[in-house]
C-alpha positions as CSV (number, residue, x, y, z in Angstrom):
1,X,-0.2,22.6,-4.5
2,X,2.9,20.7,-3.1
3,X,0.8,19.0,-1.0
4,X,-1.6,17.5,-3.8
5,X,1.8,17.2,-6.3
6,X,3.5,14.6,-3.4
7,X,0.2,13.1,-2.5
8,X,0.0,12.3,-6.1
9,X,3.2,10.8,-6.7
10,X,3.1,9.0,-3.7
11,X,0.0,7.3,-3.4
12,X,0.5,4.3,-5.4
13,X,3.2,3.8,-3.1
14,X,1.6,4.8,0.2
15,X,-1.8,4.6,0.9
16,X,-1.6,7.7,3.4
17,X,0.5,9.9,1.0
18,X,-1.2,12.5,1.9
19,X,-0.6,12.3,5.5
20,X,3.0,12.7,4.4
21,X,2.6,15.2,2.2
22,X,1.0,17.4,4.8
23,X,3.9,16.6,7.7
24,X,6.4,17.8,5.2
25,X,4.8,21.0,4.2
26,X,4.2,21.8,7.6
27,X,8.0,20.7,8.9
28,X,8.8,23.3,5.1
29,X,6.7,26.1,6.5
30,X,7.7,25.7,10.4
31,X,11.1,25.9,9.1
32,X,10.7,29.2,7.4
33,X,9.0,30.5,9.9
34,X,11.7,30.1,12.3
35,X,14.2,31.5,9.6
36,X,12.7,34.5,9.2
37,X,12.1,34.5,13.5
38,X,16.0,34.3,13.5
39,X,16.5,37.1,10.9
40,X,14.2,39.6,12.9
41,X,15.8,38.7,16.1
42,X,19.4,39.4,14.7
43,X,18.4,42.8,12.7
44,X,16.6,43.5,16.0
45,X,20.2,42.9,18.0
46,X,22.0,45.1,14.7
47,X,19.5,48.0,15.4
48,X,19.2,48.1,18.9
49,X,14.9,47.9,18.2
50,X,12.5,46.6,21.1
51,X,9.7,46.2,18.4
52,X,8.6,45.4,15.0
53,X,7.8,48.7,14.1
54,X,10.9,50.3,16.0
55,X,13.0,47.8,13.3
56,X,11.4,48.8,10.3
57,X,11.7,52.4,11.1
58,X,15.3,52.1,11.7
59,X,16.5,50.0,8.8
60,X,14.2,51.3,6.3
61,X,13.6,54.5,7.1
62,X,10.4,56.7,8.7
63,X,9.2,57.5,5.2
64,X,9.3,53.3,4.5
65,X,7.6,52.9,8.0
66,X,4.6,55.1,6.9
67,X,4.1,53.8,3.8
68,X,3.9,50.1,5.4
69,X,1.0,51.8,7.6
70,X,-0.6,53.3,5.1
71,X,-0.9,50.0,3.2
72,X,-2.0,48.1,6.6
73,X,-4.5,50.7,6.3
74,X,-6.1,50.2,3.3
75,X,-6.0,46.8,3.7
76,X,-7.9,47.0,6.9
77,X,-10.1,49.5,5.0
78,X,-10.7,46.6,2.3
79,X,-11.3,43.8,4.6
80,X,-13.9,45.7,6.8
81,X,-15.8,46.4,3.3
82,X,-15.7,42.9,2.6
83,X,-17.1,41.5,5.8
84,X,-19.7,44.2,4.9
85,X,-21.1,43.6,1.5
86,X,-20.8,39.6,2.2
87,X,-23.1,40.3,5.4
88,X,-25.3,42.8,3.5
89,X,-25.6,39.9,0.2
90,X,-26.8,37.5,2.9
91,X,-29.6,39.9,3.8
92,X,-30.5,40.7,0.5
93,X,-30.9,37.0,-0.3
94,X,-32.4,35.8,2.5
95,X,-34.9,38.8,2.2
96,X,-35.1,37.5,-1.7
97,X,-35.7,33.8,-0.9
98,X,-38.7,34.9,1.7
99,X,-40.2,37.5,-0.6
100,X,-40.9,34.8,-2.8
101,X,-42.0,32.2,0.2
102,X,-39.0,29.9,-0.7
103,X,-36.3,28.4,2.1
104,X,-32.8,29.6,1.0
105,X,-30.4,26.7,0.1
106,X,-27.9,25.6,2.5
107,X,-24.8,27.3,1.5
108,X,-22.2,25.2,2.1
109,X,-19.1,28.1,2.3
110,X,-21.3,30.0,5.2
C-alpha cells in the first residue's frame, strides 16, 4: 500500500516512481528486520539462551512457550489442509472440464 501511495504521488514527478517507492520500502523493512535481529540478540545475551525457543521459554515462561507451539501447530495443521483442498479443487475441475469434453481455462494464479 505505501508502495502504490508514493508511486502515486510521485509519478508526475518521476517517471520511475515506482522504482523508488519499492527501494524505500525495502531500505523500511530491511531496517526493521535488523531492529528486531538486534533486540533478539540482546534478550538472548540478558537470558543467557542459545536459541529461539530457549528465549521465549525463559522470558515468557514454559506455559507461554507451549502455547506459541500449539498455535505453530494449528497453523501447520491449517496450511497442510489448504494445500489439500486447492490440489483436490484442481482434480475435481479438471475431471469436470473433461467429463464434459471441454479444455480447462488457463488459470492464471496456478
Amino acid at each position: 500500500m505505501l508502495h502504490c501511495m508514493l508511486g502515486r504521488l510521485l509519478h508526475p514527478v518521476i517517471p520511475i516512481a515506482g522504482l523508488v517507492g519499492c527501494l524505500l520500502l525495502c531500505l523500511l523493512v530491511s531496517g526493521l528486520e535488523a531492529f528486531t535481529l538486534y533486540v533478539l540478540a540482546k534478550y538472548a545475551e540478558r537470558y543467557d539462551a542459545r536459541s529461539y525457543g530457549t528465549l521465549v521459554r525463559r522470558a515468557l515462561g514454559r506455559r507461554t512457550a507451549a502455547g506459541f507451539a500449539g498455535v505453530l501447530l494449528v497453523y501447520l495443521w491449517g496450511s497442510c489442509i489448504a494445500y489439500l483442498v486447492r490440489q483436490m479443487a484442481e482434480i475435481i475441475l479438471a475431471s469436470a472440464w473433461s467429463a464434459v469434453g471441454c479444455q480447462p481455462p488457463c488459470a492464471a494464479h496456478s
